[in-house]
C-alpha positions in Angstrom: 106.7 92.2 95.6 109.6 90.0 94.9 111.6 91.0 91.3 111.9 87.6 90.6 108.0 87.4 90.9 107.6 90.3 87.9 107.9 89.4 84.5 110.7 91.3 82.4 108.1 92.8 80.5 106.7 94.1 83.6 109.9 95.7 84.7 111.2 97.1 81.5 107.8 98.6 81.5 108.7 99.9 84.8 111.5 101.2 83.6 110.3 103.0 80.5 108.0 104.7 82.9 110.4 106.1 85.3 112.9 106.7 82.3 109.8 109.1 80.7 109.3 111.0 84.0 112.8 111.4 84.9 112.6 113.0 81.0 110.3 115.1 81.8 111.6 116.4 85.4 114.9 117.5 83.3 113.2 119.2 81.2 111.4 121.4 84.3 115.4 121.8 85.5 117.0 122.7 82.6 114.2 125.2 81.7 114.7 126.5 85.5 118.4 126.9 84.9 117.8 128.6 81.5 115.0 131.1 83.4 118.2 131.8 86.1 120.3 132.4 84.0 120.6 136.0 85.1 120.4 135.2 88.8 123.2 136.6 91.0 124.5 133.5 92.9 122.7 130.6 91.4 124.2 127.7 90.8 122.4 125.1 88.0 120.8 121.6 89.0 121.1 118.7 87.4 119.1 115.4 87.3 121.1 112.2 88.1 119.3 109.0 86.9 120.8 106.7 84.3 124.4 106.6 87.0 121.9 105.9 89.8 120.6 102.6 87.9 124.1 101.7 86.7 124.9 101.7 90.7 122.0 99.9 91.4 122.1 97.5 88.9 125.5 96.2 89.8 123.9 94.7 93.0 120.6 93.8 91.4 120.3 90.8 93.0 118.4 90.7 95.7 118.7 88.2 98.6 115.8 87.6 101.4 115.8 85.3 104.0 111.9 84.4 103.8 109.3 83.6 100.3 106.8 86.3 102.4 109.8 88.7 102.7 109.0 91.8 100.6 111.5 93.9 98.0 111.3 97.5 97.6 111.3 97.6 93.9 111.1 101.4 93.7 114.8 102.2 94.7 116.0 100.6 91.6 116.7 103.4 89.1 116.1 106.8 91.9 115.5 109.9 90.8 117.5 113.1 92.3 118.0 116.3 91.8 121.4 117.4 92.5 122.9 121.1 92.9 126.4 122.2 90.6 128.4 123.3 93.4 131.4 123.9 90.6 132.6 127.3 90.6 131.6 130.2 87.9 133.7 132.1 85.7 131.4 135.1 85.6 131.4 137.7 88.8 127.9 137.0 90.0 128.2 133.8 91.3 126.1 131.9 88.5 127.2 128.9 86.7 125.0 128.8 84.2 125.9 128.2 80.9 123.4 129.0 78.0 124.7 126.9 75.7 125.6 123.9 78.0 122.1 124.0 78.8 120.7 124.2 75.7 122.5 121.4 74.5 121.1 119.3 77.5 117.7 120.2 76.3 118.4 118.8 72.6 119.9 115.3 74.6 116.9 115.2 76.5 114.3 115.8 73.8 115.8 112.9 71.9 115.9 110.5 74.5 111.9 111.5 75.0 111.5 110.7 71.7 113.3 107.6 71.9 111.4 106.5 74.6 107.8 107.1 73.3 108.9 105.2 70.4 109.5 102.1 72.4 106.5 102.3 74.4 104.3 102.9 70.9 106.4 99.7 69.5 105.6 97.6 72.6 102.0 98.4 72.5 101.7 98.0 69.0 103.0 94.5 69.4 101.1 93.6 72.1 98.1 94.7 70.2 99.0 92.7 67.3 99.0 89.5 69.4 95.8 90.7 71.7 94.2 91.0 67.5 95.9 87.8 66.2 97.8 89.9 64.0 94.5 91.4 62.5 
């Protein structure tokens, strides 16, 4: 499917979508760093998404030879899960930090939150004009 053939309230639905299960991935990595923290030699992961989509958006603009050419939409905005290779102040190896982490969590909860509020806005407004507005 082309992207200039999908409406921008088809991709900014898109995008809410991935945003909301990128959300939800760092939450399952942050709450496995937190569970490691004791674990000689482990070094924390970390989610990379929003710098992903800032890279990919710079070249947005896509180009095909063909009408009948088709775009692979799904790249836009990738997911990845990325180890902290950084070194570690404490003996074990482990560069974990409790309250780096926890901070992370608090970011991430909000952003969640964010989100769902602008899917439940959407949808209320799109149920408002499905009703007529009653």
């Amino acid at each position: 499917m082309k992207i200039d053939n999908v409406s921008a309230s088809t991709r900014t639905y898109e995008l809410l979508k991935k945003s909301l299960n990128v959300s939800s991935k760092r939450k399952d990595v942050i709450a496995n760093n937190i569970a490691n923290i004791n674990t000689k030699g482990y070094k924390r992961h970390y989610v990379t998404f929003e710098e992903n989509l800032k890279e990919v958006n710079k070249g947005l603009e896509l180009k095909s030879t063909n009408n009948k050419h088709i775009t692979d939409t799904d790249k836009v905005g990738e997911m990845k899960i990325e180890t902290d290779k950084t070194d570690s102040m404490r003996m074990d190896g482990n560069n974990v930090d409790i309250e780096n982490e926890t901070a992370n969590l608090a970011a991430n909860y909000l952003k969640y939150n964010a989100l769902i509020s602008e899917v439940n806005a959407r949808m209320s407004m799109k149920k408002t004009i499905i009703t007529g507005g009653r």
